[in-house]
N, CA, C and O atoms as a CHARMM CRD file, in Angstrom:
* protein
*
  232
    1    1 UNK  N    -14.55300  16.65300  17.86200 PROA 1      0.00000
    2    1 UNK  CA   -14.53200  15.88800  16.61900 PROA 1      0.00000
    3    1 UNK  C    -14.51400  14.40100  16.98700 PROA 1      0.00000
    4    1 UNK  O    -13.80600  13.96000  17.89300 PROA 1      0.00000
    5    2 UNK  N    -15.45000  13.54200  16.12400 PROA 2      0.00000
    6    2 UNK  CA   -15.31700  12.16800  16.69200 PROA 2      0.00000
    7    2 UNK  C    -14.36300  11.65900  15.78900 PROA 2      0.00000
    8    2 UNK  O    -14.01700  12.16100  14.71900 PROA 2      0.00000
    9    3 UNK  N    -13.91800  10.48600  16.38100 PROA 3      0.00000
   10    3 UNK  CA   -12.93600   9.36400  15.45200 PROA 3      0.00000
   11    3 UNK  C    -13.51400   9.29300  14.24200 PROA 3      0.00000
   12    3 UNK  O    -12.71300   9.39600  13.31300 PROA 3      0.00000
   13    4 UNK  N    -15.11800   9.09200  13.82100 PROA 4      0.00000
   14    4 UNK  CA   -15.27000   8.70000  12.51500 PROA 4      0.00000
   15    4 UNK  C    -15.06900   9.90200  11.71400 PROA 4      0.00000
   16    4 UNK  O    -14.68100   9.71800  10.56100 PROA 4      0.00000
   17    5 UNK  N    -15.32700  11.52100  12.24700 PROA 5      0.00000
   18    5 UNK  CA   -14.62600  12.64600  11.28900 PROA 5      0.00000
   19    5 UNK  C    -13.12000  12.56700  11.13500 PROA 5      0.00000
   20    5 UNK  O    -12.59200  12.43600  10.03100 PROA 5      0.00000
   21    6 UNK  N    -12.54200  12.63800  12.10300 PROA 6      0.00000
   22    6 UNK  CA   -11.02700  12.33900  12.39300 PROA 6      0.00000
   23    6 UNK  C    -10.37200  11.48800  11.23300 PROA 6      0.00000
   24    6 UNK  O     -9.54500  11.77000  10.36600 PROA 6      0.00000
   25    7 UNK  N    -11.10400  10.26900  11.57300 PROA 7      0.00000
   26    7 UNK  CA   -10.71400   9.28500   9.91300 PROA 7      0.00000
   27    7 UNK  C    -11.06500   9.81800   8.56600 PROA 7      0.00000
   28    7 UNK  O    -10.32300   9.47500   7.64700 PROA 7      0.00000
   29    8 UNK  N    -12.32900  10.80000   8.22300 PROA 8      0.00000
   30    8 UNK  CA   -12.73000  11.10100   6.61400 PROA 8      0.00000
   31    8 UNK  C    -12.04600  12.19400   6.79600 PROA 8      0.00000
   32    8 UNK  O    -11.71400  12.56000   5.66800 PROA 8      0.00000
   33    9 UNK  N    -11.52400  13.14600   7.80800 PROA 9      0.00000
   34    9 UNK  CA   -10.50000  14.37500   7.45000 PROA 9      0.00000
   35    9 UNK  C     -9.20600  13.79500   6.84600 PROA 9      0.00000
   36    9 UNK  O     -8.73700  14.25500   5.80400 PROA 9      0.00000
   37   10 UNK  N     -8.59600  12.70000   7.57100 PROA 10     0.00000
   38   10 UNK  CA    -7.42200  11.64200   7.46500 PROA 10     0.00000
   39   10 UNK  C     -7.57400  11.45000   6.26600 PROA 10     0.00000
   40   10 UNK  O     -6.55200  11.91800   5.76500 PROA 10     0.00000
   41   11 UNK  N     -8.31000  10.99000   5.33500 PROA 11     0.00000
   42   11 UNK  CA    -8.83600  10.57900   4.07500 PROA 11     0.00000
   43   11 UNK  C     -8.73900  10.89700   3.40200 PROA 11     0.00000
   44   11 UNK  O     -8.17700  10.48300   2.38800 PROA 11     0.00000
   45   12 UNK  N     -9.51400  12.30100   3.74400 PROA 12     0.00000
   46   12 UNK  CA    -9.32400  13.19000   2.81300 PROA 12     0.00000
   47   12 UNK  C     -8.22600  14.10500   2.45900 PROA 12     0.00000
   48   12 UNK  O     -8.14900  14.76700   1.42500 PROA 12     0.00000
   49   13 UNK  N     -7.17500  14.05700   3.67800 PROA 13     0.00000
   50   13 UNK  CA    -6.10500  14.40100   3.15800 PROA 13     0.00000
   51   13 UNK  C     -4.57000  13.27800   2.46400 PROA 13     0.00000
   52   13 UNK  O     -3.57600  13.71200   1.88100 PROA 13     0.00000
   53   14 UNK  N     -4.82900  12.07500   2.74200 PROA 14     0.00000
   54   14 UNK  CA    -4.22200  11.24700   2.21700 PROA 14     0.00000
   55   14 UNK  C     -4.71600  11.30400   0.65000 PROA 14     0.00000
   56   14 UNK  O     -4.06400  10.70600  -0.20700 PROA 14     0.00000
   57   15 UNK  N     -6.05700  12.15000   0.26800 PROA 15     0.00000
   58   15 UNK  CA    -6.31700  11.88500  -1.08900 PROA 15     0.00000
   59   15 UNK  C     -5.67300  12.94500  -1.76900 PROA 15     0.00000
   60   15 UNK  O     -5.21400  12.73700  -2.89100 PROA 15     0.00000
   61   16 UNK  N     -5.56400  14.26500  -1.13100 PROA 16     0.00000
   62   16 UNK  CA    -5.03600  15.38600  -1.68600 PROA 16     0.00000
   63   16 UNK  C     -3.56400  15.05600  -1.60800 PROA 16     0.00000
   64   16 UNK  O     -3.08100  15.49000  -2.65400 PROA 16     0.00000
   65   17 UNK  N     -2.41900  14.38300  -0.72500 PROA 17     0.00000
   66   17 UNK  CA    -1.35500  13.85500  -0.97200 PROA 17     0.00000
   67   17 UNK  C     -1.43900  13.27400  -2.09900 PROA 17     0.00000
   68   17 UNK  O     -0.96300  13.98300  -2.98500 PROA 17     0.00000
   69   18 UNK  N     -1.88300  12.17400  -2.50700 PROA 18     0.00000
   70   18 UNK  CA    -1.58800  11.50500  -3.35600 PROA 18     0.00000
   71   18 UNK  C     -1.55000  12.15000  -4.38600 PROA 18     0.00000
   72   18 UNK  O     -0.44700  12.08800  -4.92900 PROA 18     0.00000
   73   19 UNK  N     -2.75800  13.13700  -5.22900 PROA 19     0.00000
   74   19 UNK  CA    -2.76800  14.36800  -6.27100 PROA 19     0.00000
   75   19 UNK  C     -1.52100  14.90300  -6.17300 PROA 19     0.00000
   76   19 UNK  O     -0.76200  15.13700  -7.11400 PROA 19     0.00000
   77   20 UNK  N     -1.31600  15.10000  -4.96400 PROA 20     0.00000
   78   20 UNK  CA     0.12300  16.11000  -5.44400 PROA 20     0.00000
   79   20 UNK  C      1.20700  15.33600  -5.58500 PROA 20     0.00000
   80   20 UNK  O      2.12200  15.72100  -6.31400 PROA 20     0.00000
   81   21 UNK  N      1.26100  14.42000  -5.07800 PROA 21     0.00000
   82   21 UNK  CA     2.14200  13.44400  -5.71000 PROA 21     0.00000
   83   21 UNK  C      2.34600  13.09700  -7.04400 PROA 21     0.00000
   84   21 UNK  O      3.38400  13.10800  -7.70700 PROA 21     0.00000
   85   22 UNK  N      1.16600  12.77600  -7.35400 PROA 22     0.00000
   86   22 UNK  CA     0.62500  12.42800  -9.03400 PROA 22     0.00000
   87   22 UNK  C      1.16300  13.73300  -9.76900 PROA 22     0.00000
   88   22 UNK  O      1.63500  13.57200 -10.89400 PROA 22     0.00000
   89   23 UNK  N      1.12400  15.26100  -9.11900 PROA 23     0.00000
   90   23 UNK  CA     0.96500  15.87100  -9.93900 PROA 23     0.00000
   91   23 UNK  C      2.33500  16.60400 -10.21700 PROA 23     0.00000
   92   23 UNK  O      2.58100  17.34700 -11.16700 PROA 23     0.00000
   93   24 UNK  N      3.36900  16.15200  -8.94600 PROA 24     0.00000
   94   24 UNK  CA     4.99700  16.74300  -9.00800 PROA 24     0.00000
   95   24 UNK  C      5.19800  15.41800  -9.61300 PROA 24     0.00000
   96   24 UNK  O      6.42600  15.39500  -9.69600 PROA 24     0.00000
   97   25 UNK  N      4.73200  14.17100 -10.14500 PROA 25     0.00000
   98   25 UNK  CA     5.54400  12.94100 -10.64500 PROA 25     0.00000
   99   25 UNK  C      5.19700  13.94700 -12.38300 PROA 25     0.00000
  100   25 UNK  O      6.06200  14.45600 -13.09600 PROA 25     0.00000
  101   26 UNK  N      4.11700  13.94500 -12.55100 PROA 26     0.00000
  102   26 UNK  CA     3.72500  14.44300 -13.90200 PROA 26     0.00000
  103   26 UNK  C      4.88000  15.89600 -14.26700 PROA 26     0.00000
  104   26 UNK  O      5.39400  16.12500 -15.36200 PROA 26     0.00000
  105   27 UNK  N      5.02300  16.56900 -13.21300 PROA 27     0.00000
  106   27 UNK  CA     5.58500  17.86200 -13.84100 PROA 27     0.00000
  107   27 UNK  C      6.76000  17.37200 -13.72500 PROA 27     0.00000
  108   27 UNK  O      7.55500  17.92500 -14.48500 PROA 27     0.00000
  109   28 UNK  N      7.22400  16.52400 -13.06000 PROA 28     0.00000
  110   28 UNK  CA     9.01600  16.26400 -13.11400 PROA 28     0.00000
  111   28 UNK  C      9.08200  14.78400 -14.74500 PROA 28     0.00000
  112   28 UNK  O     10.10500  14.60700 -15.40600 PROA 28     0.00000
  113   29 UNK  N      8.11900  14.21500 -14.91700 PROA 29     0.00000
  114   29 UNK  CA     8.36500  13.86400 -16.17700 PROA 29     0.00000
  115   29 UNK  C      8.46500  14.74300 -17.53600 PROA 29     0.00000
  116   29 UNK  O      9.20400  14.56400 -18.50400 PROA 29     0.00000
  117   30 UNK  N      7.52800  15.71100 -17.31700 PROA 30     0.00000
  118   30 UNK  CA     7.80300  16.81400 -18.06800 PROA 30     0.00000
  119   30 UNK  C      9.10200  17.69200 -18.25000 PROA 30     0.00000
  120   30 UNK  O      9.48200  18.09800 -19.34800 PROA 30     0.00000
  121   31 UNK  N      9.66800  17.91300 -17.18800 PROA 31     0.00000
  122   31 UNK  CA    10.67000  18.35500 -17.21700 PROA 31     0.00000
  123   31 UNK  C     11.95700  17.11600 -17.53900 PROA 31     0.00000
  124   31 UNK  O     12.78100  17.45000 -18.39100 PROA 31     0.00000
  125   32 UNK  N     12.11000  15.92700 -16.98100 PROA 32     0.00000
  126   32 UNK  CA    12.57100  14.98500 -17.76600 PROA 32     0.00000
  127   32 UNK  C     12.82200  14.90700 -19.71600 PROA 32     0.00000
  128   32 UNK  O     13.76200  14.68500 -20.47900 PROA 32     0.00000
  129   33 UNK  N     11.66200  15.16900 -19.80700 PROA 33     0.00000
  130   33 UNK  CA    11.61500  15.13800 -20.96200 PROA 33     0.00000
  131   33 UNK  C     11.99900  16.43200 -21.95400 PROA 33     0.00000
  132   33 UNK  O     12.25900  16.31900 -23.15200 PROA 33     0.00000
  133   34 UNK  N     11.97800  17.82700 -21.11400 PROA 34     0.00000
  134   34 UNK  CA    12.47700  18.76100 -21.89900 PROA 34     0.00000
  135   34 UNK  C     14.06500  18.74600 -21.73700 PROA 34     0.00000
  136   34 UNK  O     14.83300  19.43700 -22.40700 PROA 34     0.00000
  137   35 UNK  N     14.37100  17.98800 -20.89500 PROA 35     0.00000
  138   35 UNK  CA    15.96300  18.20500 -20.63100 PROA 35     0.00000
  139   35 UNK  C     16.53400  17.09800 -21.39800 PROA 35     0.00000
  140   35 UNK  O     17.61200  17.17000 -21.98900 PROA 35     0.00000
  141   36 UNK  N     15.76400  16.06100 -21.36700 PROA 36     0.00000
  142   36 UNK  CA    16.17100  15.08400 -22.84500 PROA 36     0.00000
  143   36 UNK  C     16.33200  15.70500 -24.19400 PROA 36     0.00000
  144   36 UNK  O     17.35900  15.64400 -24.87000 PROA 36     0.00000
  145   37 UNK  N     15.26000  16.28600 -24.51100 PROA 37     0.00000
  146   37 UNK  CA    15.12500  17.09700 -25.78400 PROA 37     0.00000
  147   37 UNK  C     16.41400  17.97700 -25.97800 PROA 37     0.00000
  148   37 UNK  O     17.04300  17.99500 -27.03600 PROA 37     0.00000
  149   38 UNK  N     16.84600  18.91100 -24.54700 PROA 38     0.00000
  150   38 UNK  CA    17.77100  20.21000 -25.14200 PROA 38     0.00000
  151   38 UNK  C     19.41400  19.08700 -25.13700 PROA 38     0.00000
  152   38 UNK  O     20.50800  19.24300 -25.67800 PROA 38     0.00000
  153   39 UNK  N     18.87600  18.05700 -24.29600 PROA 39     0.00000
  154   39 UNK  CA    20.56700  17.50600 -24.76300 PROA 39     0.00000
  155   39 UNK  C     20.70700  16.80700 -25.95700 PROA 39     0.00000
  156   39 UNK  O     21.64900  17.14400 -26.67500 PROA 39     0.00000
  157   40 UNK  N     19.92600  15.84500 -26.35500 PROA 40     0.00000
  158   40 UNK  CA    19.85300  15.55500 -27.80900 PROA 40     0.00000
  159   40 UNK  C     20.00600  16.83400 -28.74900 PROA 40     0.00000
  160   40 UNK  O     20.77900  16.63500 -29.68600 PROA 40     0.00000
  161   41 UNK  N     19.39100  18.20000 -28.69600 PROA 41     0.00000
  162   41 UNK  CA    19.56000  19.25200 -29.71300 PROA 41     0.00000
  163   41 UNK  C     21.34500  19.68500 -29.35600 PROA 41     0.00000
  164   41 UNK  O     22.01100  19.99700 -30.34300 PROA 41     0.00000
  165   42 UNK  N     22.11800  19.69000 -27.83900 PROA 42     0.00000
  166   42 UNK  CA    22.96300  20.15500 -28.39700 PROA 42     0.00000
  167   42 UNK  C     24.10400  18.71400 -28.67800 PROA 42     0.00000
  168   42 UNK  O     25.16700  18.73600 -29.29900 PROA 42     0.00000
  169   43 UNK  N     23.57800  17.77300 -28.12600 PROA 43     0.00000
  170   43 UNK  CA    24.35100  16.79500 -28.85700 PROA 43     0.00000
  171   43 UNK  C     24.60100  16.87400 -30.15300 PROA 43     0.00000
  172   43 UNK  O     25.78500  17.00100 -30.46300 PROA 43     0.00000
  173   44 UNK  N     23.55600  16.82300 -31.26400 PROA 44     0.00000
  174   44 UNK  CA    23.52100  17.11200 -32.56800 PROA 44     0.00000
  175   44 UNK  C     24.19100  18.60200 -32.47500 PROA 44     0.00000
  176   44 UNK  O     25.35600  18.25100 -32.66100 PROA 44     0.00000
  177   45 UNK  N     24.23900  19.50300 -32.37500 PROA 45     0.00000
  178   45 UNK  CA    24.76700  20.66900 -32.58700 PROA 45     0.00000
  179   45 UNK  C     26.50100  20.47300 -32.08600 PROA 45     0.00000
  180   45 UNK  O     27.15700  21.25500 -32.77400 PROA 45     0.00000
  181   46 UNK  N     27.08500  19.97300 -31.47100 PROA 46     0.00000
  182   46 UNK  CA    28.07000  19.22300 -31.25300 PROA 46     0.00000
  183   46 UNK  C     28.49800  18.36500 -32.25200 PROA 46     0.00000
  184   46 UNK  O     29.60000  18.57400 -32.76000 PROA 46     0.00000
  185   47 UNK  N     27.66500  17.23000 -32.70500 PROA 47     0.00000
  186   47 UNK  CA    28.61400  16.87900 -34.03900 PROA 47     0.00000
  187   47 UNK  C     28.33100  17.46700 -35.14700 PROA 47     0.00000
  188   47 UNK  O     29.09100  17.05000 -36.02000 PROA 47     0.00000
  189   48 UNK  N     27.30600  18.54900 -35.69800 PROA 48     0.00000
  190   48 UNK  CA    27.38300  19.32600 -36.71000 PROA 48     0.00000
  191   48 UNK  C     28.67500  20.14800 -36.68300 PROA 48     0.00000
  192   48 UNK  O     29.25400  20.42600 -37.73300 PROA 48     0.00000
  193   49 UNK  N     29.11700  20.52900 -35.51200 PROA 49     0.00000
  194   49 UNK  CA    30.52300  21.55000 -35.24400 PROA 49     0.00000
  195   49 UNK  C     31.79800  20.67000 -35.52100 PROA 49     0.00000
  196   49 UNK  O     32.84200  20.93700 -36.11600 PROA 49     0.00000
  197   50 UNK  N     31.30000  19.37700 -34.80000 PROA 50     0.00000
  198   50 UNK  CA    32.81000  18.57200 -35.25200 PROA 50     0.00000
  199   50 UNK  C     32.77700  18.49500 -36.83400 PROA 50     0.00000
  200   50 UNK  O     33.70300  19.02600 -37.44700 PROA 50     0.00000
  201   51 UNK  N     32.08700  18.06600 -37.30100 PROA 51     0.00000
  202   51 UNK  CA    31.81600  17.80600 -38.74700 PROA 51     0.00000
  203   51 UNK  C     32.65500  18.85400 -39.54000 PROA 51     0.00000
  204   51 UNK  O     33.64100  18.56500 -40.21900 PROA 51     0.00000
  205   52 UNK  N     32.05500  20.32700 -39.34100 PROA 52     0.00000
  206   52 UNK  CA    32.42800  21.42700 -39.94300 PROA 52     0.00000
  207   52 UNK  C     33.94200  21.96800 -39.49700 PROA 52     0.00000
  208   52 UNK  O     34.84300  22.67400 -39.94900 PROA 52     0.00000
  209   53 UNK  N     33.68700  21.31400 -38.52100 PROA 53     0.00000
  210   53 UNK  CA    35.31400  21.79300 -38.04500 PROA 53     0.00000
  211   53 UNK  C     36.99700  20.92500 -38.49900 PROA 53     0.00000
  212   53 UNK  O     38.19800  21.18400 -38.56600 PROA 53     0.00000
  213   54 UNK  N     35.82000  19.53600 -38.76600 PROA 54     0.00000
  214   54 UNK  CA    37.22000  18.40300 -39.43700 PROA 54     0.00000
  215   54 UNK  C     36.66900  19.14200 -41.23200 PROA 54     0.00000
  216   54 UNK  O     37.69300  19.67100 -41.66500 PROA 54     0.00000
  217   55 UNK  N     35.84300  19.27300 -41.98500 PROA 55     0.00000
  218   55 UNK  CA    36.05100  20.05500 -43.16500 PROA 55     0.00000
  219   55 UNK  C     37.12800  21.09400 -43.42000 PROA 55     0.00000
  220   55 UNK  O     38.02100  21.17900 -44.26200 PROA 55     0.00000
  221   56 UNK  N     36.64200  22.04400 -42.15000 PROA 56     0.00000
  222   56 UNK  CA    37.68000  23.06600 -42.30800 PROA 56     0.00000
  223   56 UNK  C     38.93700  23.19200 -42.62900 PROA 56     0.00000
  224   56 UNK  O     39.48200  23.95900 -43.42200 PROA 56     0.00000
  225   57 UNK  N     39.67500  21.74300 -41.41900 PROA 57     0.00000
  226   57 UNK  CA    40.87400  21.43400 -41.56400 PROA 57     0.00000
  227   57 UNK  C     41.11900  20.91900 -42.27200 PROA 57     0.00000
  228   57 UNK  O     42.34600  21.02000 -42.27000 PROA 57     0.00000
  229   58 UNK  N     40.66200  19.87600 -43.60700 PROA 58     0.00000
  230   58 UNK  CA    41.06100  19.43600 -44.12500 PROA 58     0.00000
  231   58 UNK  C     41.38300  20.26100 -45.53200 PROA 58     0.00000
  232   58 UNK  O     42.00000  19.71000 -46.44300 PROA 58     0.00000
């Protein structure tokens, strides 16, 4: 193999790094974002309980 294949194999795998880079940044924002979502839902489900629960007592 000469240096100039050596370098476009090099290349070409610095390009497929980068994709997968791109593509675990994309799926971990995704998942970012569903774990935002379920804590906001039980946040709210948390003060719907306090709510109902200071009614109760009163």
């Amino acid at each position: 193999m000469t240096l100039e294949e050596r370098i476009e194999a090099l290349e070409k795998d610095v390009s497929a790094l980068k994709k997968q880079v791109s593509d675990t940044n994309e799926a971990l924002s995704c998942f970012e974002s569903v774990i935002r979502n379920r804590i906001n839902e039980f946040s709210a489900y948390i003060d719907t309980a306090t709510l109902a629960a200071r009614g109760i007592s009163q």
